[in-house]
matplotlib code that plots the C-alpha trace (Angstrom):
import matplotlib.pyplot as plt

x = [107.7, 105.6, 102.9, 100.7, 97.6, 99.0, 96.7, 98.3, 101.2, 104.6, 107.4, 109.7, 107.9, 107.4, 104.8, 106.1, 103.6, 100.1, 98.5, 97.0, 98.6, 96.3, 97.8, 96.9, 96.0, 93.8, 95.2, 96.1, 98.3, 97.2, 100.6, 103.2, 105.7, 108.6, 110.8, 109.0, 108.4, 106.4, 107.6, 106.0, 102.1, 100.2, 97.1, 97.8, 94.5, 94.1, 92.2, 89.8, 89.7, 92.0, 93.9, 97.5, 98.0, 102.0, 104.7, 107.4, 110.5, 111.9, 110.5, 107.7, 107.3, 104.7, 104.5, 101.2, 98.0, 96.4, 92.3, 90.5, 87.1, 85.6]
y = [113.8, 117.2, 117.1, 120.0, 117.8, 116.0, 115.4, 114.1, 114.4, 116.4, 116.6, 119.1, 120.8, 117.1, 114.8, 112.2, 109.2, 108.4, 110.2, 110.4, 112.3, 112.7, 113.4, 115.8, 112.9, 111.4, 108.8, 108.7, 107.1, 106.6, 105.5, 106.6, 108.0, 109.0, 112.7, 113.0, 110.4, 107.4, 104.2, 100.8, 99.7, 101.8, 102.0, 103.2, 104.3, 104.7, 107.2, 104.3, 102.5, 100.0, 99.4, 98.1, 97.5, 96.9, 97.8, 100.3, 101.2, 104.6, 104.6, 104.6, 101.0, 98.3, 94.9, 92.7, 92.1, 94.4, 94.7, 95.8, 97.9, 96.7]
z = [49.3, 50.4, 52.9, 51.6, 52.5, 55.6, 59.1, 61.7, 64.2, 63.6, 65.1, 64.1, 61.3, 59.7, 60.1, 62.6, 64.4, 63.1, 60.1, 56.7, 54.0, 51.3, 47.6, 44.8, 42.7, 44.9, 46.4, 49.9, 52.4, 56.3, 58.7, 60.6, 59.7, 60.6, 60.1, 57.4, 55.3, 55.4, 57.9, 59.3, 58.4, 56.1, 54.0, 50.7, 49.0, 45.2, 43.4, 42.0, 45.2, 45.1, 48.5, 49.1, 52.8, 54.2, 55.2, 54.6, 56.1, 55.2, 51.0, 49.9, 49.1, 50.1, 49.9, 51.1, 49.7, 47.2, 47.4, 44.2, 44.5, 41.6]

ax = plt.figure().add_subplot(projection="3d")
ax.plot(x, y, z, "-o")
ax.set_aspect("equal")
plt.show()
């Protein structure tokens, strides 16, 4: 995963605590993370709106409830 679009803390050269990284597709993810990549709650933000709010634990992966926009 690249962070060309990342706001937030680093540590190290890699984002690292609280942030939002923001992808080139639209979508978005505000977290922490951890050396580098994304780890514990998060807020993952589709390009139509649709949110899926969990957890992850070193991948990118998220499991809780899914909110549509429309």
């Amino acid at each position: 995963m690249s962070f060309p679009e990342y706001e937030g803390d680093f540590l190290g050269g890699a984002p690292d605590g609280k942030g939002v990284w923001h992808g080139r597709t639209g979508e978005s993810l505000e977290g922490t993370f951890a050396r580098g990549k994304p780890n514990g709650y998060g807020v993952l933000r589709l390009k139509n709106g649709d949110m899926v709010r969990g957890y992850n634990s070193k991948i990118f992966f998220f499991v809780t409830v899914r909110e549509s926009s429309g």
